[in-house]
C-alpha positions as CSV (number, residue, x, y, z in Angstrom):
1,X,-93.7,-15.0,-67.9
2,X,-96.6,-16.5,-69.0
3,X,-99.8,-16.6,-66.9
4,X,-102.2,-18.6,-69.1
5,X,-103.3,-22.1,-68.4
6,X,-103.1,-24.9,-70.9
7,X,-105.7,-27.3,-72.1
8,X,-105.2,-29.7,-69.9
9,X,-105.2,-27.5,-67.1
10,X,-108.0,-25.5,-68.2
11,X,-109.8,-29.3,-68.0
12,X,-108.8,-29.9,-64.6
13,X,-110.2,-27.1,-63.2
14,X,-113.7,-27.5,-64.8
15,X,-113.7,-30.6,-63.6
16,X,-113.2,-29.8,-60.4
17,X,-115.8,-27.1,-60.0
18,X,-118.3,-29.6,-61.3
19,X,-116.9,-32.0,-58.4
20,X,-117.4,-29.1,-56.2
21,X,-121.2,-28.5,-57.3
22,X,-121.5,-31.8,-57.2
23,X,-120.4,-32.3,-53.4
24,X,-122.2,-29.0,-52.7
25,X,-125.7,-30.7,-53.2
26,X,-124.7,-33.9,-51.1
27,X,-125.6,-34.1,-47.3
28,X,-122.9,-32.5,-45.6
29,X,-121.6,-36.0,-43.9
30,X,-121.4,-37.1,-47.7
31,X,-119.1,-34.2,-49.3
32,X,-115.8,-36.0,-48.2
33,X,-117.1,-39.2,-50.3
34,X,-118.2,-37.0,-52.7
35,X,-114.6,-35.7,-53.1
36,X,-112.4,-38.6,-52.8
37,X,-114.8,-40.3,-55.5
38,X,-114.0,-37.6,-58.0
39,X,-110.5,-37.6,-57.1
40,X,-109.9,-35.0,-55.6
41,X,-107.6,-36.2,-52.6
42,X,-105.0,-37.6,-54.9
43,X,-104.7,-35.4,-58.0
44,X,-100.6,-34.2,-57.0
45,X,-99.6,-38.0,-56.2
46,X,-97.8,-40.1,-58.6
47,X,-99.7,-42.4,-60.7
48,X,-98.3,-45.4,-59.9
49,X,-99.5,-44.6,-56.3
50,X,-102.9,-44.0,-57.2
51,X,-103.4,-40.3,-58.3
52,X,-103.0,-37.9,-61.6
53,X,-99.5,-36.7,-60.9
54,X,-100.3,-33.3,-61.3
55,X,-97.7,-30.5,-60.3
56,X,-98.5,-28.1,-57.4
57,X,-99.4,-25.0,-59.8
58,X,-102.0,-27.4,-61.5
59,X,-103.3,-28.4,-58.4
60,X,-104.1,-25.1,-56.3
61,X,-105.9,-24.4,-60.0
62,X,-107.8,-27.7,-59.3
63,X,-108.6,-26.4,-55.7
64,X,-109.7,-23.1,-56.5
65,X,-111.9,-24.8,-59.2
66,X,-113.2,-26.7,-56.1
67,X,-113.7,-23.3,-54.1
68,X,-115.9,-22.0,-56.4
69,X,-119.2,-24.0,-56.1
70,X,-118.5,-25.8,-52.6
71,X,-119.5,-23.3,-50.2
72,X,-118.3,-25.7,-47.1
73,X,-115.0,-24.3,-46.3
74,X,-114.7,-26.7,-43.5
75,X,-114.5,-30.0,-45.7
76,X,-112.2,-28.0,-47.9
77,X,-110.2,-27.2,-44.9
78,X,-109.9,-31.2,-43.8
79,X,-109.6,-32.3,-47.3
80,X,-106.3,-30.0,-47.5
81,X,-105.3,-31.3,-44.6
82,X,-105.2,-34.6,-45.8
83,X,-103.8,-34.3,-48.7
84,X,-101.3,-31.3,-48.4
85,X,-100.2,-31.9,-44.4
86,X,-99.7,-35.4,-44.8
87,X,-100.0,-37.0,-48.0
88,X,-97.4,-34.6,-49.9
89,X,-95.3,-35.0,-47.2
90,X,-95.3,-38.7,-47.2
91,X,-94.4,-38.4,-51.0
92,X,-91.6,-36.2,-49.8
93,X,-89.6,-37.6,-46.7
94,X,-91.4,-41.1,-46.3
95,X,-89.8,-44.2,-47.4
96,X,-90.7,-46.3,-50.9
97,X,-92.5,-49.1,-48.1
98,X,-94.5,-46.1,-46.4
99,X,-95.5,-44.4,-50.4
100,X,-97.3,-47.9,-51.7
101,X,-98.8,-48.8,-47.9
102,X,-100.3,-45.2,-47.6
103,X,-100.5,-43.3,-50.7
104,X,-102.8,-45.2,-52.6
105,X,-105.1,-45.3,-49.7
106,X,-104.8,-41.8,-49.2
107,X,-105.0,-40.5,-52.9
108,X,-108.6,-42.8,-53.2
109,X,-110.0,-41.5,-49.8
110,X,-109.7,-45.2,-48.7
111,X,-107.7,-43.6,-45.9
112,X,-107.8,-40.1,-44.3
113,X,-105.1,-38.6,-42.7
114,X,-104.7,-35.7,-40.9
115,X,-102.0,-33.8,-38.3
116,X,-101.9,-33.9,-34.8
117,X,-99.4,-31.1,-33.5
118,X,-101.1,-28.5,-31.8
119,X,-101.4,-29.3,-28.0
120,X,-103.2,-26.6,-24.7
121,X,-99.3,-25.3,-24.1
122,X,-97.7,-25.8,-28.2
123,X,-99.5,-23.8,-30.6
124,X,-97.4,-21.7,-32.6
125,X,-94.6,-23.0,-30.8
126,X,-94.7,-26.3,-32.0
127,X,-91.2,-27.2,-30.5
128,X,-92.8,-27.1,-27.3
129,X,-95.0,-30.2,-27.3
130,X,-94.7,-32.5,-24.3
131,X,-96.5,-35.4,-25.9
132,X,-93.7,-38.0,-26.2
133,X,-92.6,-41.1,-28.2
134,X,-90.8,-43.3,-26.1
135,X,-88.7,-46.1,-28.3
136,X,-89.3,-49.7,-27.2
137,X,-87.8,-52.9,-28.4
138,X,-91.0,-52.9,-31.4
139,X,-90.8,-49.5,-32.4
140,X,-92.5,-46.7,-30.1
141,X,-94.9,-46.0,-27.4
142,X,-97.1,-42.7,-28.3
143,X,-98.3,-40.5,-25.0
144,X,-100.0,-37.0,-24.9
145,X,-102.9,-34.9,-25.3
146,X,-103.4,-33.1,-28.9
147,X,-106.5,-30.5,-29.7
148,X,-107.9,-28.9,-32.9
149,X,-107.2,-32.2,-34.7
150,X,-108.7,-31.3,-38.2
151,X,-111.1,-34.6,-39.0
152,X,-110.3,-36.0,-35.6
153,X,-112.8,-38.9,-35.4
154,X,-113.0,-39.3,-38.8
155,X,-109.2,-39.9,-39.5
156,X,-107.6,-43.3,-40.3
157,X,-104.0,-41.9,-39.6
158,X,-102.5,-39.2,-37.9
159,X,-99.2,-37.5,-38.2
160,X,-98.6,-37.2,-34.6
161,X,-95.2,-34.9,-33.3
162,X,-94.8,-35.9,-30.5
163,X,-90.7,-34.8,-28.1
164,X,-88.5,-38.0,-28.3
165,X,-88.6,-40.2,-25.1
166,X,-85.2,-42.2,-23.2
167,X,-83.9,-44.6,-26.0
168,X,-85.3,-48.1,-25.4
169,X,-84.0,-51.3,-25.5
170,X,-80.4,-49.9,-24.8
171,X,-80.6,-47.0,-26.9
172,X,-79.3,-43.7,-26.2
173,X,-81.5,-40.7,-25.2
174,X,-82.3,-38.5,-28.5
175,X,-82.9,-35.0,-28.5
176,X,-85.8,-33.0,-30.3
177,X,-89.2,-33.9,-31.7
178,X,-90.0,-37.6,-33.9
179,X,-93.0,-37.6,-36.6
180,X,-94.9,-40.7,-36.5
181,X,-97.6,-41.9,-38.6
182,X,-99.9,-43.8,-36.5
183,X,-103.1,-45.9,-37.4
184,X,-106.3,-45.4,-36.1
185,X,-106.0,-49.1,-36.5
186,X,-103.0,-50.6,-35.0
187,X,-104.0,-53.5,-33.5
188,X,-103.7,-53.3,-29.5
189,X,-102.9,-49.5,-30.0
190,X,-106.1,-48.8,-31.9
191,X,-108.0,-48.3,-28.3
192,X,-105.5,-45.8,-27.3
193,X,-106.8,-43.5,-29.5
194,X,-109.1,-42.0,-28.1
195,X,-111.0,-39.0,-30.4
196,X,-113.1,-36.4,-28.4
197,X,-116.3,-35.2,-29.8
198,X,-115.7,-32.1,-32.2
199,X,-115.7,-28.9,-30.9
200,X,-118.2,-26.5,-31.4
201,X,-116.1,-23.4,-33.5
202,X,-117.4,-20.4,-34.8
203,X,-116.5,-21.4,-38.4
204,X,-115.6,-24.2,-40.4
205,X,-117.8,-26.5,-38.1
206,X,-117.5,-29.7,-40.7
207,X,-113.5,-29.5,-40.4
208,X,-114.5,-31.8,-37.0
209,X,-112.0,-30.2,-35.1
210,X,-111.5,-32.1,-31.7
211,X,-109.0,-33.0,-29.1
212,X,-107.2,-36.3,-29.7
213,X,-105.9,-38.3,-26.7
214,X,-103.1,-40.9,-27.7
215,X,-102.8,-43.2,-24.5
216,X,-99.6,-45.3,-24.7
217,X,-100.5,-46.3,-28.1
218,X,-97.8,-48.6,-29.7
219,X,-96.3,-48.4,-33.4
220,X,-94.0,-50.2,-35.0
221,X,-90.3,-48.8,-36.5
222,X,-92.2,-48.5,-39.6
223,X,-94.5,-45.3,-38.3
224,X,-91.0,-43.0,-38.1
225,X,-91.2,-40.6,-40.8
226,X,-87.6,-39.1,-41.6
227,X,-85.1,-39.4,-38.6
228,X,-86.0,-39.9,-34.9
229,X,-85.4,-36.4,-33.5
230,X,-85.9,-34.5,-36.6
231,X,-89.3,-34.1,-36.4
232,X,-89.2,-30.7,-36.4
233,X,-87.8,-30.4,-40.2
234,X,-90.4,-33.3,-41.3
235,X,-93.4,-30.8,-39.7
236,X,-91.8,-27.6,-41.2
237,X,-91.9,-29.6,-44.7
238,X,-95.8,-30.4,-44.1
239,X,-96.7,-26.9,-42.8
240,X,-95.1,-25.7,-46.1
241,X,-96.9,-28.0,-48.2
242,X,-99.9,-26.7,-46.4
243,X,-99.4,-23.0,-45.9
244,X,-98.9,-22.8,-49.9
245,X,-101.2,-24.6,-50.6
246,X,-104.4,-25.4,-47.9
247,X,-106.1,-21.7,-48.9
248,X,-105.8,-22.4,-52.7
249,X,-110.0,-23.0,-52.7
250,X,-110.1,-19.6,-51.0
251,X,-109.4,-18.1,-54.1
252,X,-112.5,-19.7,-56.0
253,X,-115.0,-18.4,-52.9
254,X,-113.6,-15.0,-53.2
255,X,-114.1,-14.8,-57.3
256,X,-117.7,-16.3,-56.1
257,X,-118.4,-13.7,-53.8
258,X,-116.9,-11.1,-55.8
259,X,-119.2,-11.9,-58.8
260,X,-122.4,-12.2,-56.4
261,X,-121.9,-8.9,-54.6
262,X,-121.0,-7.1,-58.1
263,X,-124.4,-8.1,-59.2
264,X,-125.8,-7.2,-56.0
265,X,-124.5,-3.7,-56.6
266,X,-125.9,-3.4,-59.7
267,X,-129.2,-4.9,-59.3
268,X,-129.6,-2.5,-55.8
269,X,-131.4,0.6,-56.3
270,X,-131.6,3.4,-53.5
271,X,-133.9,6.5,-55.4
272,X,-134.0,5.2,-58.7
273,X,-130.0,4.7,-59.0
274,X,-127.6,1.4,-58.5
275,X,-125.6,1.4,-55.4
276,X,-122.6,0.1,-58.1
277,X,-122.7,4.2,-59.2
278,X,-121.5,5.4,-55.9
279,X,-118.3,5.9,-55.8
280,X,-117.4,4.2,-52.0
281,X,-119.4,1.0,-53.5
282,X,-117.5,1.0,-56.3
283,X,-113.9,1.2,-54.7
284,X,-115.1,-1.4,-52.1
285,X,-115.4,-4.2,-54.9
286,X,-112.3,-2.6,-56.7
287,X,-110.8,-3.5,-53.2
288,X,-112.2,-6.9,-53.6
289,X,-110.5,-7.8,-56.8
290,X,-107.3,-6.4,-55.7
291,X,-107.5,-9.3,-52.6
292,X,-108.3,-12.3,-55.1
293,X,-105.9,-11.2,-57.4
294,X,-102.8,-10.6,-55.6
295,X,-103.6,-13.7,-53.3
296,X,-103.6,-15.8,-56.8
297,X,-100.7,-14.3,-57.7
298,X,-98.8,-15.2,-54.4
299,X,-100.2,-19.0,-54.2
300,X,-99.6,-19.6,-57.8
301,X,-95.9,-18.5,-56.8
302,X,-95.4,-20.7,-53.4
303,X,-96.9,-24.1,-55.6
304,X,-94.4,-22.9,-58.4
305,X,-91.7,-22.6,-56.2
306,X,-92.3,-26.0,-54.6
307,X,-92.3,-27.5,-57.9
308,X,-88.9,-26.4,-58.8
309,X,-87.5,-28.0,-55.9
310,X,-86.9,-25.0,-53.8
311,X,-87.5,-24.9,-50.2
312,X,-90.5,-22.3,-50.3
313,X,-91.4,-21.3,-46.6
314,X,-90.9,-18.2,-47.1
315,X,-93.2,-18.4,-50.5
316,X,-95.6,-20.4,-49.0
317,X,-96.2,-18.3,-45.4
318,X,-96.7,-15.0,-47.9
319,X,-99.4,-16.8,-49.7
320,X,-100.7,-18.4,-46.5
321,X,-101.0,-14.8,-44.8
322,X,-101.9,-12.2,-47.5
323,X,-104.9,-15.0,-48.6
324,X,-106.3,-15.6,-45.6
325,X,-106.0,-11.5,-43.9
326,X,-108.3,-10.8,-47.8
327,X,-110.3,-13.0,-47.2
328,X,-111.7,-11.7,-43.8
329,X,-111.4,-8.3,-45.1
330,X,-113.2,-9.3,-48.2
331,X,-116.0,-11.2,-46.3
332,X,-116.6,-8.0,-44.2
333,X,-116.6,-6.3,-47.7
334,X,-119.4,-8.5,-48.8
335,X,-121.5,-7.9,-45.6
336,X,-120.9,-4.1,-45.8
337,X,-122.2,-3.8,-49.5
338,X,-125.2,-5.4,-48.1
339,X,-126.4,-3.6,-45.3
340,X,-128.6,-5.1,-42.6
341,X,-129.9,-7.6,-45.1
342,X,-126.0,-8.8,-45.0
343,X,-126.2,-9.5,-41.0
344,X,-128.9,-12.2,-41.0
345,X,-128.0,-15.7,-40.9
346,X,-129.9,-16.2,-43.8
347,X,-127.7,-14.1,-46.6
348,X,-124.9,-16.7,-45.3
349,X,-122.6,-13.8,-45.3
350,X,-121.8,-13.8,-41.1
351,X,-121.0,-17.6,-41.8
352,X,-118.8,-17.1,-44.4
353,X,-117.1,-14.3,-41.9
354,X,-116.5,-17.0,-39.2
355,X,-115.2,-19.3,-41.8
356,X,-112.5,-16.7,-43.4
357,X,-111.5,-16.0,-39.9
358,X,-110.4,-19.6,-39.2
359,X,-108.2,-19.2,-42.2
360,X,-106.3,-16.4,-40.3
361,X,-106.1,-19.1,-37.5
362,X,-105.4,-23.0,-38.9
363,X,-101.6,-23.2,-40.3
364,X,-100.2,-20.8,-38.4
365,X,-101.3,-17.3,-37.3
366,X,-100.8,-14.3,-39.6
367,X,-98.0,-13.5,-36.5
368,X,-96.1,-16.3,-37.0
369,X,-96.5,-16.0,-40.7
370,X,-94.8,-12.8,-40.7
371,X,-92.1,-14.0,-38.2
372,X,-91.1,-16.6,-41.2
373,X,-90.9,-13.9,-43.9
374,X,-88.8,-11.5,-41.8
375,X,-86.3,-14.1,-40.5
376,X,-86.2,-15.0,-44.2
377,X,-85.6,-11.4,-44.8
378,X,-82.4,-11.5,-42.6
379,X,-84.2,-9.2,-39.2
């Protein structure tokens, strides 16, 4: 099996992490534009719909790249969002009309999309939603309350799940859940959106995460993505996308950390010796590298495994889970090595805490995580 990275690759990647500086020194408000500019919300979308066609391997390398030197996990978090909830999915399951009126929008930045599942009584459960999508003679009428919208009132589209309504215009009743992409601009429907101010979290405040109201708001036939009824499989397919994917820049903070507390340990001194010489410092960056490592091994599997056509969940909630668990335990790491001078605000470390902890949290909880990989494993 080989583990190295081509030329091509290898170019990527720098490129990336200099996008990542790059967005790093803008104004927070400006590190979206920063990105989309540089290209990063397109680079797995075909070419001929307005991004590099890379394969999913290529592009969690591209991600970590981005990790490395942009410390804002929350626009990392939105960005991934964008582009691995929605726009991969859209490449997936939408139709060739939905691809060219979305995916070059999306790929440029022109248009930012996000998902809008989670609602106060459907978290995990996402089968559980109450928010419905009536059918009318024009296509279908959008009702109920969603929260922790990543990029709420920033987002130009949202894939809403929402339980199919009565059949209109004569239609039969459907069972299940519909997937809609709806328009923060759909004519009439556009002020039945209704964004609420982002909430305050603990972490990953520029992920904008907010409630989104969606008040009767009308779409045409042309906002169904898949089959009305089967939204359920069209969200699974997204959350895959995203699980394997949406903590790929993880990996470059945790080689970034990893490298700043290793120097940290030897540049320490505590009666004339480096704190790197004791042994319990020692095996707590040893512990450290184990985390990045085997959470690169188990990403760079899930975006393999979706590039070979294969299903993945299982893959992708592995990589989702062991990534996110190392990198709270690796943050706590980090402060620990440091001592009080870890604890202030100023080190950045309790920030980067809060931030590692909404990994455990957006995507699915490490316990519903494991509840894919069991049933996977037959129990």
């Amino acid at each position: 099996m080989d583990f190295g990275w081509n030329p091509s690759q290898r170019a990527v990647h720098d490129r990336m992490r200099a996008l990542g500086a790059e967005a790093d020194a803008a104004a927070p408000d400006d590190r979206m534009r920063v990105l989309a500019r540089g290209g990063a919300l397109g680079l797995p979308i075909a070419r001929d719909l307005g991004g590099e066609g890379l394969d999913l391997v290529t592009t969690a390398l591209a991600y970590e790249g981005l990790g490395a030197t942009l410390r804002d996990g929350g626009v990392l978090l939105a960005a991934g969002a964008h582009l691995f909830g929605v726009a991969l999915l859209l490449a997936r399951v939408g139709t060739p009309a939905q691809q060219r009126a979305w995916l070059p929008r999306m790929a440029s930045g022109a248009s930012m999309a996000t998902v809008a599942a989670t609602e106060a009584g459907a978290g995990s459960d996402v089968a559980s939603v109450q928010a419905r999508a009536d059918r009318t003679d024009a296509g279908y009428r959008l009702t109920g309350d969603k929260r922790y919208v990543t990029w709420a009132d920033r987002a130009d589209v949202y894939l809403a799940i929402a339980r199919d309504g009565s059949g209109g215009a004569g239609g039969t009743p459907a069972r299940g859940l519909t997937a809609l992409l709806v328009p923060r601009a759909a004519g009439e429907g556009a002020a039945r959106i209704l964004p609420g101010a982002p909430l305050a979290t603990a972490g990953l405040r520029s992920a904008r995460l907010a409630p989104v109201s969606f008040a009767g708001c009308e779409v045409g036939h042309d906002a169904l993505l898949g089959r009305a009824g089967a939204g359920l499989a069209v969200f699974q397919i997204a959350m895959t996308f995203e699980r394997a994917l949406i903590l790929a820049f993880r990996l470059g903070a945790m080689e970034r950390a990893l490298g700043e507390a290793v120097r940290f340990a030897r540049e320490r001194e505590i009666g004339g010796q480096a704190i790197a010489r004791h042994q319990a410092v020692a095996h707590r960056l040893a512990q450290m590298k184990l985390r990045l490592e085997t959470s690169r091994l188990l990403i760079y599997r899930a975006a393999w495994a979706l590039d070979q056509g294969e299903r993945g969940q299982a893959e992708a909630a592995l990589a989702k889970w062991h990534t996110a668990d190392s990198a709270v335990a690796s943050a706590l790491d980090d402060l620990r090595l440091r001592g009080g001078a870890g604890y202030l605000e100023e080190s950045g470390l309790p920030s980067a805490i809060d931030d590692a902890l909404g990994g455990s949290i957006h995507s699915g909880t490490s316990d519903v995580l494991a509840t894919i990989v069991a049933r996977w494993l037959g129990v």
